[in-house]
N, C-alpha and C positions, 0 to 999 in steps of 0.2 A: 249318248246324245251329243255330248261333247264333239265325237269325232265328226260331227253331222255338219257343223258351223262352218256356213259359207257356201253352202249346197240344199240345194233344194230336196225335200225331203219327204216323204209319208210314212209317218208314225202311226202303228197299226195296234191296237186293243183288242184278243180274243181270249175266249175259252174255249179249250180242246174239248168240251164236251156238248159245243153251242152250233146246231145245223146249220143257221145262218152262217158260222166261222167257216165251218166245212165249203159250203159252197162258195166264198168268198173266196176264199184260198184256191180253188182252183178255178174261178174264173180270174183272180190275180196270176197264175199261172200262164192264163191264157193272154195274157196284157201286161205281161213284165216288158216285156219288149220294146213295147209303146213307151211307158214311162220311161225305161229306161234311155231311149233315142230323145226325151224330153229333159235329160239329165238328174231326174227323179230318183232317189235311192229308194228304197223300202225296206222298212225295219218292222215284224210282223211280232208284237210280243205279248204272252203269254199274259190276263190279266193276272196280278201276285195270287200264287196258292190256287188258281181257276178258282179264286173267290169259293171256296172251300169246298166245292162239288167236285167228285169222283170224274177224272177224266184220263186223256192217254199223255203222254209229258210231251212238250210241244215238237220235240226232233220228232218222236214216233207220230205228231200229227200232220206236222208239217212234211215230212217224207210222205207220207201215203197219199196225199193230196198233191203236193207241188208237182211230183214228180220230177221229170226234169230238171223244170224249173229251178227244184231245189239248190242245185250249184249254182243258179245264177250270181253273180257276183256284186250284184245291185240288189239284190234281197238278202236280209238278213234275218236270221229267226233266232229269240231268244224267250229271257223269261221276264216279266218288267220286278222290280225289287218293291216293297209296298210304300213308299215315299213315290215314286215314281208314276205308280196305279192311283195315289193318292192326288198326285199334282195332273196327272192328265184325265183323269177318268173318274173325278170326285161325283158323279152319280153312278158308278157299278153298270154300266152299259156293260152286255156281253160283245157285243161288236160296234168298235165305235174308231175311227180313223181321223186324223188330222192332217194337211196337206199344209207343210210350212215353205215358206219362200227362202232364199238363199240368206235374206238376211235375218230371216229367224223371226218371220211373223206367219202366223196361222192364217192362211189365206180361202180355206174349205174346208170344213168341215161333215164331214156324214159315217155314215154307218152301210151296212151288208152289200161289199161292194160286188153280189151278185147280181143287185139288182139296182145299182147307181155309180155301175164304170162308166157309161157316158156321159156321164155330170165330172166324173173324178177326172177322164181322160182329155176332156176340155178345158178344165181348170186349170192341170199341168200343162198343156199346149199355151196356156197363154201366162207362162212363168221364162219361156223361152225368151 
């Protein structure tokens, strides 16, 4: 998170086992691009432990979905630590995203960006 400071950002809460996540992931696949030309990073991570349900670990989730995508260099995928799950996601949402401003304030918030990228994609447009 540290390295995120001074840049605009979406910090992203899934579980590899949540269909919402799945579809979300690859209509972010299909709108990395946007964000990114909006100077948006994305960090897509893993809620701690998939909150202790059986799932696939987030590289093997995030490849099968991202595609592409997946090198993007403005998407980042990992796994959140549980202080981290704990400080962004203290209600266990399986999908749940935060869009922070350059100067590190939470500016949108929402969830299954399958079905609320043009709410997300207007939000970043006006952080330019």
């Amino acid at each position: 998170m540290a390295s995120l400071r001074g840049r605009p950002a979406l910090i992203w809460f899934v579980t590899t086992w949540c269909s919402s996540c799945e579809a979300g992931t690859q209509t972010m696949a299909q709108n990395i691009a946007a964000l990114s030309a909006d100077g948006v990073r994305v960090v897509e991570v893993e809620n701690y432990a998939d909150f202790g349900q059986s799932g696939p670990t987030m590289e093997t989730f995030a490849k099968s979905l991202a595609g592409h995508a997946f090198a993007n260099p403005d998407w980042t995928f990992g796994e959140a630590s549980s202080a981290l799950t704990r400080t962004y996601n203290p209600r266990a949402y399986l999908d749940i995203y935060y869009l922070i401003n350059a100067a590190g304030r939470i500016v949108y918030v929402n969830g299954s960006p399958s079905s609320t990228m043009p709410g997300l994609l207007n939000a970043a447009k006006s952080l330019v």
